[in-house]
C-alpha positions as CSV (number, residue, x, y, z in Angstrom):
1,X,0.0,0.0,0.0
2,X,2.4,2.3,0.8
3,X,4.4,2.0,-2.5
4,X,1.5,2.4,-4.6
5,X,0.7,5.6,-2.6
6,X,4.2,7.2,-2.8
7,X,3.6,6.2,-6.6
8,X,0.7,8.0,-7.1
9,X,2.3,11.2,-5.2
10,X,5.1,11.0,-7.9
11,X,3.0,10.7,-10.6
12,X,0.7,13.8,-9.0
13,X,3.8,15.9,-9.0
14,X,4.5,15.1,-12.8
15,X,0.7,16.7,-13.7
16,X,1.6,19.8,-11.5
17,X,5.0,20.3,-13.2
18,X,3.2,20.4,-16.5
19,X,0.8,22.5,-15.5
20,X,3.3,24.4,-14.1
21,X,5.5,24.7,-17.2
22,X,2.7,25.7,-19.6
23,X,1.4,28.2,-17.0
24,X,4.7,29.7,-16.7
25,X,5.2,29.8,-20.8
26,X,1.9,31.6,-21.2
27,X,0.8,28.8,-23.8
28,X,-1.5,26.0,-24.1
29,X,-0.4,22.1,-24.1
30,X,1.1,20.4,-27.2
31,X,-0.3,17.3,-28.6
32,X,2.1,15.2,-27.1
33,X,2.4,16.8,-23.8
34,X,-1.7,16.2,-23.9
35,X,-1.2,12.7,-24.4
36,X,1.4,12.7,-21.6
37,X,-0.8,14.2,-19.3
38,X,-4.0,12.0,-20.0
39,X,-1.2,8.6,-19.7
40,X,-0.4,10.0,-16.1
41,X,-3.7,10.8,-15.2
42,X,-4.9,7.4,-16.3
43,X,-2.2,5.4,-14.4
44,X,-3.2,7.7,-11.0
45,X,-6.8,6.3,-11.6
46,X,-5.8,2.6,-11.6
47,X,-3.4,3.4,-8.4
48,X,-6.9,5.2,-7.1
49,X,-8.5,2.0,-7.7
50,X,-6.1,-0.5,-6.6
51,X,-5.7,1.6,-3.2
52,X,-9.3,1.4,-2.3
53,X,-9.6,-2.1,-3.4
54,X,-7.1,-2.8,-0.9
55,X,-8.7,-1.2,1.7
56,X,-12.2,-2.9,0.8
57,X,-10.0,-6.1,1.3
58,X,-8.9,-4.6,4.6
59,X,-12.4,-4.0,5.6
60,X,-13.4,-7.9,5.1
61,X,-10.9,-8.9,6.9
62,X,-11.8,-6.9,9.7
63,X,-15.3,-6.8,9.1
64,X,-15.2,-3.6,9.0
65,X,-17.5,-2.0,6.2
66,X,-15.8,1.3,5.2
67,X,-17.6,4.6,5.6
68,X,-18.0,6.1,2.5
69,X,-16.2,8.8,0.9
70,X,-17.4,12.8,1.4
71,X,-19.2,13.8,-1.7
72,X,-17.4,16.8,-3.4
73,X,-18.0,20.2,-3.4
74,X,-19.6,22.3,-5.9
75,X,-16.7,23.9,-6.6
76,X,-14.3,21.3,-6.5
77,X,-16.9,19.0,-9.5
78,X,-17.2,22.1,-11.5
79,X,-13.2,22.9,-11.0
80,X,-12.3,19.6,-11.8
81,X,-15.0,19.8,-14.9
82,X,-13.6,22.8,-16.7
83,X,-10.0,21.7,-16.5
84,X,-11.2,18.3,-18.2
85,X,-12.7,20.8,-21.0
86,X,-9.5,23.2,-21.5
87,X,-7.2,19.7,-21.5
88,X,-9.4,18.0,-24.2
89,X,-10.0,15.1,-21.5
90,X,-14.0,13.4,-21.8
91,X,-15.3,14.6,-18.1
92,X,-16.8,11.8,-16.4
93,X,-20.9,12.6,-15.5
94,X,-21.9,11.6,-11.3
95,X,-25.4,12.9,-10.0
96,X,-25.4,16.9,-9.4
97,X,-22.4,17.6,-11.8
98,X,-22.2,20.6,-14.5
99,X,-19.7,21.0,-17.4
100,X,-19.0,24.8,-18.4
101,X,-20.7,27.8,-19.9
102,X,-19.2,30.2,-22.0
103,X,-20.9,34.1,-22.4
104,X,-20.8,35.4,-26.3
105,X,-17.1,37.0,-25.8
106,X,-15.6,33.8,-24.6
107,X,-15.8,35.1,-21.1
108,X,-16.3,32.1,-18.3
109,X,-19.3,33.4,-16.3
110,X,-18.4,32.1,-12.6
111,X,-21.4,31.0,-10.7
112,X,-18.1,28.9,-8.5
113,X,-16.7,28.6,-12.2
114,X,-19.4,28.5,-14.4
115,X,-22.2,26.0,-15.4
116,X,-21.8,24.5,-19.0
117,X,-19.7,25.1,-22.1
118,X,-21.4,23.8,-25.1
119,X,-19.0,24.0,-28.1
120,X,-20.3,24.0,-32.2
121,X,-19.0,21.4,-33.9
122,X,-17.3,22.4,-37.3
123,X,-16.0,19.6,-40.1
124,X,-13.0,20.3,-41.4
125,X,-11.9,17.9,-44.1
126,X,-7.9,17.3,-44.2
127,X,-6.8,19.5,-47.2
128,X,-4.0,21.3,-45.8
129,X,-2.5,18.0,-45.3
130,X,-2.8,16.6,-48.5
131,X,-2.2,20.0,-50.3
132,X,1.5,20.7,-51.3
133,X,3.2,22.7,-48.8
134,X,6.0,25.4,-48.4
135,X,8.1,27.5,-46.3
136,X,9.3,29.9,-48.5
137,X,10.1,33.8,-47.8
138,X,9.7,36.5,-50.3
139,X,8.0,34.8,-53.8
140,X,7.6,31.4,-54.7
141,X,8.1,30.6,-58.0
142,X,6.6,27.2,-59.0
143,X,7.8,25.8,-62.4
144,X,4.5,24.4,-64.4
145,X,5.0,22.7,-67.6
146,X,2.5,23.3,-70.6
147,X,2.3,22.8,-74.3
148,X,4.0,25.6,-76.3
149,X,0.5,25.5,-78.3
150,X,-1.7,23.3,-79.6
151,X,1.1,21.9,-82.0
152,X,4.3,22.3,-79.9
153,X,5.5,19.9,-77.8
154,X,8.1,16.9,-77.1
155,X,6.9,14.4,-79.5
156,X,8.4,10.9,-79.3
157,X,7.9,8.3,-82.1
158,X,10.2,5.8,-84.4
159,X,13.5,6.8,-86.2
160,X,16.0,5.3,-88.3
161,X,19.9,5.2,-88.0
162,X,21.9,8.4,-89.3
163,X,18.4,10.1,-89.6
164,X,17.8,13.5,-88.0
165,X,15.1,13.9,-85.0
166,X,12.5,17.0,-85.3
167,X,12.9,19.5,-83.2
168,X,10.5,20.5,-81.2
169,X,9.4,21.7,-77.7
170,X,6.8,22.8,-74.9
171,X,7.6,25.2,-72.8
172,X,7.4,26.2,-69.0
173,X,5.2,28.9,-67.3
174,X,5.0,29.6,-63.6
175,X,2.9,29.6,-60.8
176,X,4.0,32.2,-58.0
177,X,2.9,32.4,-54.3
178,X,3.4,34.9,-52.3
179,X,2.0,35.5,-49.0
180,X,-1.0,37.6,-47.5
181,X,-1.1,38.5,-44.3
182,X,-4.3,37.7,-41.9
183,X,-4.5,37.8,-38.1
184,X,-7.1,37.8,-34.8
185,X,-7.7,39.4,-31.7
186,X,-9.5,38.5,-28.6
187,X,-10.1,40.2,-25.4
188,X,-10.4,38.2,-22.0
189,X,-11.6,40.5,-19.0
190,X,-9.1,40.2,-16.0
191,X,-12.0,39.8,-13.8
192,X,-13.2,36.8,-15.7
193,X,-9.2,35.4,-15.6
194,X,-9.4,36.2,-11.7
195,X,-13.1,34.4,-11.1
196,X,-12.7,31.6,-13.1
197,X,-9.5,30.0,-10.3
198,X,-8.0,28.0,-13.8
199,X,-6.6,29.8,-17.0
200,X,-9.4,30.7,-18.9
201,X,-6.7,32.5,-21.5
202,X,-5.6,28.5,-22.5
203,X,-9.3,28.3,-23.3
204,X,-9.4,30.9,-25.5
205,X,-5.7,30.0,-27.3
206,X,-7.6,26.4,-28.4
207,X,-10.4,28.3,-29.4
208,X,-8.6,30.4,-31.4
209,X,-6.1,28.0,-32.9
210,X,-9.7,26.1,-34.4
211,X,-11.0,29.3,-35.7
212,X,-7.7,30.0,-37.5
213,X,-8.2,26.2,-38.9
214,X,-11.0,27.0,-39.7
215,X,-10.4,30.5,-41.7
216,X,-7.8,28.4,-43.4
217,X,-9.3,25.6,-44.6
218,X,-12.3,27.9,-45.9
219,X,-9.5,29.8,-47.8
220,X,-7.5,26.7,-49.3
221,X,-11.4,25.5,-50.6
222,X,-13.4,28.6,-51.5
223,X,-10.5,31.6,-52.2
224,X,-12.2,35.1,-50.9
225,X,-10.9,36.7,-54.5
226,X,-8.2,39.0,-55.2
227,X,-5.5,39.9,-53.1
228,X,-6.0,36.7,-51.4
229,X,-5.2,33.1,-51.7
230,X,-7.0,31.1,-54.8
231,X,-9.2,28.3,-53.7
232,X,-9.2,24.6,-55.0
233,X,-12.5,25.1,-56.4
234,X,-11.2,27.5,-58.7
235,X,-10.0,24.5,-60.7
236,X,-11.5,24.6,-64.4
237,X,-11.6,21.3,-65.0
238,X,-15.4,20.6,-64.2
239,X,-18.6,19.1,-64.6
240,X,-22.3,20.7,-65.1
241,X,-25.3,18.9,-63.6
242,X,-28.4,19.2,-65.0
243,X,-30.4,19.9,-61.6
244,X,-29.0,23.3,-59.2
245,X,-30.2,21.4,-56.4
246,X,-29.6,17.6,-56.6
247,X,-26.9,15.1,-58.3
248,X,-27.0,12.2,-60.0
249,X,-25.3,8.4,-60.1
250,X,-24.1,9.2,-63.8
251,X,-22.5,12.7,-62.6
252,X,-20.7,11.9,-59.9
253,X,-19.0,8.9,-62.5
254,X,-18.0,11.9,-64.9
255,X,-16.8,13.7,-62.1
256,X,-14.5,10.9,-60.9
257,X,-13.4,10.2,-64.4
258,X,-12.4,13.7,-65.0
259,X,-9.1,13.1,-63.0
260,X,-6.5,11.1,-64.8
261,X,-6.1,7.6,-63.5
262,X,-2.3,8.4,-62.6
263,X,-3.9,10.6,-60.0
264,X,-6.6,8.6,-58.9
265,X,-4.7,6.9,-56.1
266,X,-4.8,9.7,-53.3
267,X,-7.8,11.1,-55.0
268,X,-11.3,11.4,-52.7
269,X,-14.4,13.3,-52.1
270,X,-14.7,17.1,-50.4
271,X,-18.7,18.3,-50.0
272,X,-20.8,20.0,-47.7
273,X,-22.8,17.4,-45.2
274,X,-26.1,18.3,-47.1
275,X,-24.8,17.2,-50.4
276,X,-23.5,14.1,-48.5
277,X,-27.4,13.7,-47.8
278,X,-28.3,13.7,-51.2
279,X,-26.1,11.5,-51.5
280,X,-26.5,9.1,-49.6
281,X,-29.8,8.7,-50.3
282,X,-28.7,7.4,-53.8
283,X,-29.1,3.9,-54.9
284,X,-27.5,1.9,-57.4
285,X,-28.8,-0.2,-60.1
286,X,-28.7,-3.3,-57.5
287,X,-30.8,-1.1,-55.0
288,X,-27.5,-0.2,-52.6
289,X,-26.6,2.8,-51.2
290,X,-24.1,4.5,-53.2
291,X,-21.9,5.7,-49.9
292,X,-20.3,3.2,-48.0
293,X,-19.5,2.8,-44.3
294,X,-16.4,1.7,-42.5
295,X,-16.2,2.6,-38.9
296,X,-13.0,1.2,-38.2
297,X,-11.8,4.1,-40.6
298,X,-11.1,7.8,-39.5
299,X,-13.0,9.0,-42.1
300,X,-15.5,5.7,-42.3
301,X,-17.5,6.8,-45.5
302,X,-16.4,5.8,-49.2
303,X,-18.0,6.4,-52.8
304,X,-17.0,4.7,-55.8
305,X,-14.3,3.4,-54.1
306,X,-12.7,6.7,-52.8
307,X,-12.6,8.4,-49.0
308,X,-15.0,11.1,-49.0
309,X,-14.4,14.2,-46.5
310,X,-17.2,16.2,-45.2
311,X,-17.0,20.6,-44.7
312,X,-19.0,23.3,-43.6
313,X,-16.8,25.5,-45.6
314,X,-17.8,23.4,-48.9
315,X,-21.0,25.2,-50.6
316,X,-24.3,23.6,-50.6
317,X,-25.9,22.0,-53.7
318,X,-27.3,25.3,-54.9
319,X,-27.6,27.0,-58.6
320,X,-24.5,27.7,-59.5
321,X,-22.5,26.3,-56.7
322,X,-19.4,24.1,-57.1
323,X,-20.7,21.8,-54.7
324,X,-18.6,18.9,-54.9
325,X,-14.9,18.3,-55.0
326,X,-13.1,15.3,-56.7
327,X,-9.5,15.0,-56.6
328,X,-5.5,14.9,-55.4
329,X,-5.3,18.0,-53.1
330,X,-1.4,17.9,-54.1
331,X,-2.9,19.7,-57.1
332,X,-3.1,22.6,-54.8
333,X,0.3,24.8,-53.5
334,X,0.6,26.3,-49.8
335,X,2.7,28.6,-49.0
336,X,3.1,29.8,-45.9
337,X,5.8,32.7,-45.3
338,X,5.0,33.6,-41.6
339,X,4.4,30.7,-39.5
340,X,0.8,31.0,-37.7
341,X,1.9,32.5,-33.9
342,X,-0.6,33.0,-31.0
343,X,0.8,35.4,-28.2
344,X,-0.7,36.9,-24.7
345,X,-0.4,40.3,-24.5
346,X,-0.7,40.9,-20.5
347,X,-0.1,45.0,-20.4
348,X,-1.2,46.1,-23.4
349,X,-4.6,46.3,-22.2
350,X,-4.1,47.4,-18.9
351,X,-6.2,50.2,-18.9
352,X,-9.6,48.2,-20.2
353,X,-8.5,45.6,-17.0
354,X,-8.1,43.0,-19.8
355,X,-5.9,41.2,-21.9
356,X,-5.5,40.0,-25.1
357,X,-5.1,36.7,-27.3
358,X,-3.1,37.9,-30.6
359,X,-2.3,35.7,-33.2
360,X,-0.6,36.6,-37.3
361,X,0.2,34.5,-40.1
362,X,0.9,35.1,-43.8
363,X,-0.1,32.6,-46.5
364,X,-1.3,31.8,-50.1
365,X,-2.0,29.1,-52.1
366,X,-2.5,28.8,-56.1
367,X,-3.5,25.6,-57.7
368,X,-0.6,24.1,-59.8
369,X,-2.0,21.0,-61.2
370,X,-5.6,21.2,-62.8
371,X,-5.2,17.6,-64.3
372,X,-5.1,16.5,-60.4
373,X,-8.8,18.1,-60.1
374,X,-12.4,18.3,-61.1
375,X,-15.3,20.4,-59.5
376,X,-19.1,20.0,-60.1
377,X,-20.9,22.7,-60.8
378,X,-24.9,22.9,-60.5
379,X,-27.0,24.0,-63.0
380,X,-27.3,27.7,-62.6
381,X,-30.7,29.3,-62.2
382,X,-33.1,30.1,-65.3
């Protein structure tokens, strides 16, 4: 007993030195040191329950039944609540308990610490990972490779001995990135920061860091125009339906085969969850649903064959919209020449008794490959 409570003391100490650390750097934890942290706080929970185990054992032998354990505070279930919210750790429900609330400005409204944090939901589908992506100060000049004209370029075919080959040639344009500049500012009330007896500012940091996913990701797929990055759905390669509000079996096959088949292998799906409706409801000429469902995948659904990826930044099935994309998002270039940086900014905003969340970054992203991509396009309006 007393080795596995000396263990769990050690192992207590660990969580407060990494609380401690990120509390001291002003910042919120990494994805690894979240994992740490939930490992730790797992193995203190099985010491928990190997400790009073023992002592139930104890008890039998003594017949003793044990008196139970003081029920917790207020406080302490809504203290230990929110922390399980700002460290990403699933809060486990007893009788009586409340997660958090947040007011409209982020601001934790303390009733001990607050009552219930409800948080929207957003689908982001992975295209900055699969997109091509660069480092690069100044302008990025990417080589592209076209046909001279319709007439020019390298031809290969049979020759004889002592024979001369024809000249000819394609020739290379470029595609430039450069970088446009895009930031966020959030104000936390030092009376909220003083009230809420946890750091509400590592709150707002995640919160942040998800928006500016977010802003991204909408930017990468949709483009806001000019001065400003170019979207994937800019692509020209695309297909018309014939409806502006619904799709059919026979479009989505043009659509697939509008990519080349030496691009089809990382190719897949990117569409707004209510064109994913429509879609799903579609049957094939066997009767079966046209989407597929694996759970044992992180992204379980599948058409024709290919991973599809859901987005609220993705435009509805509407006239005119580019609803659905198809394709390699390699075809698409990132550059980003100012690393995205989230500071605290403790004194500037002394004199509103506040601080603020700050956070710049300078990108832009051009689409390089058009063979890589297709878009469908709904009918427009009559």
């Amino acid at each position: 007993m007393k080795k596995l409570i000396e263990k769990r003391a050690a192992l207590k100490a660990q969580l407060q030195t990494m609380l401690d650390k990120v509390k001291t750097e002003e910042r919120a934890f990494s994805e690894d040191e979240t994992k740490e942290f939930d490992r730790i706080e797992s193995e203190i929970k099985s010491l928990d329950a190997t400790i009073k185990a023992e002592e139930r054992a104890k008890g039998y032998d003594d017949f003793h039944v044990p008196m139970a354990e003081p029920s917790e505070s207020k406080e302490k279930l809504e203290e230990r609540a929110f922390e399980d919210y700002i460290l990403g750790r699933a809060t486990e429900m007893r009788a009586g308990e409340q997660n958090m609330t947040m007011s409209n400005n982020g601001a934790v409204i303390p009733e001990t610490i607050a009552s219930r944090v409800i948080d929207a939901v957003v689908d982001l589908c992975p295209i900055l990972a699969g997109a091509e992506v660069y480092h690069i100060k100044g302008t990025l000049k990417l080589p592209k490779w076209t046909k001279a004209n319709t007439s020019h370029d390298i031809t290969v075919g049979y020759s004889s001995e002592f024979s001369t080959l024809a000249a000819d040639s394609g020739k290379f344009d470029s595609v430039d990135l450069s970088g446009f500049l895009a930031g966020a500012l959030t104000l936390v009330g030092r009376s909220v920061e003083n009230n809420a007896q946890v750091n509400v500012v590592d709150f707002v940091i995640r919160k942040m860091a998800e928006k500016i996913a977010e802003f991204i990701e909408g930017e990468l797929l949709k483009g806001t125009g000019t001065n400003a990055a170019q979207g994937i759905l800019n692509c020209s390669n695309t297909v018309t339906a014939a409806s502006a509000a619904a799709v059919t079996f026979d479009e989505l096959v043009k659509l697939q085969s509008a990519v080349k088949q030496v691009y089809q292998k990382n190719a897949c799906w990117t569409m707004n969850n209510d064109t994913f409706t429509l879609i799903k409801l579609l049957k094939d000429t066997n009767g079966r649903p046209l989407i597929e469902t694996d759970a044992s995948k992180p992204f379980p659904f599948t058409l024709l064959g290919k991973p599809v990826y859901l987005s609220d930044n993705m435009p509805k099935a509407t006239a005119g919209a580019k609803s659905i994309l198809y394709g390699d998002y390699s075809g698409l270039a990132v550059n980003f020449r100012e690393n995205i940086s989230i500071q605290v900014l403790r004194e500037k905003y002394a004199d509103q008794h506040a601080l603020g969340v700050i956070s710049w970054f300078e990108f832009d992203s051009r689409i390089t490959d058009e063979q890589k991509l297709a878009v469908l396009v709904q009918k427009a309006a009559s």
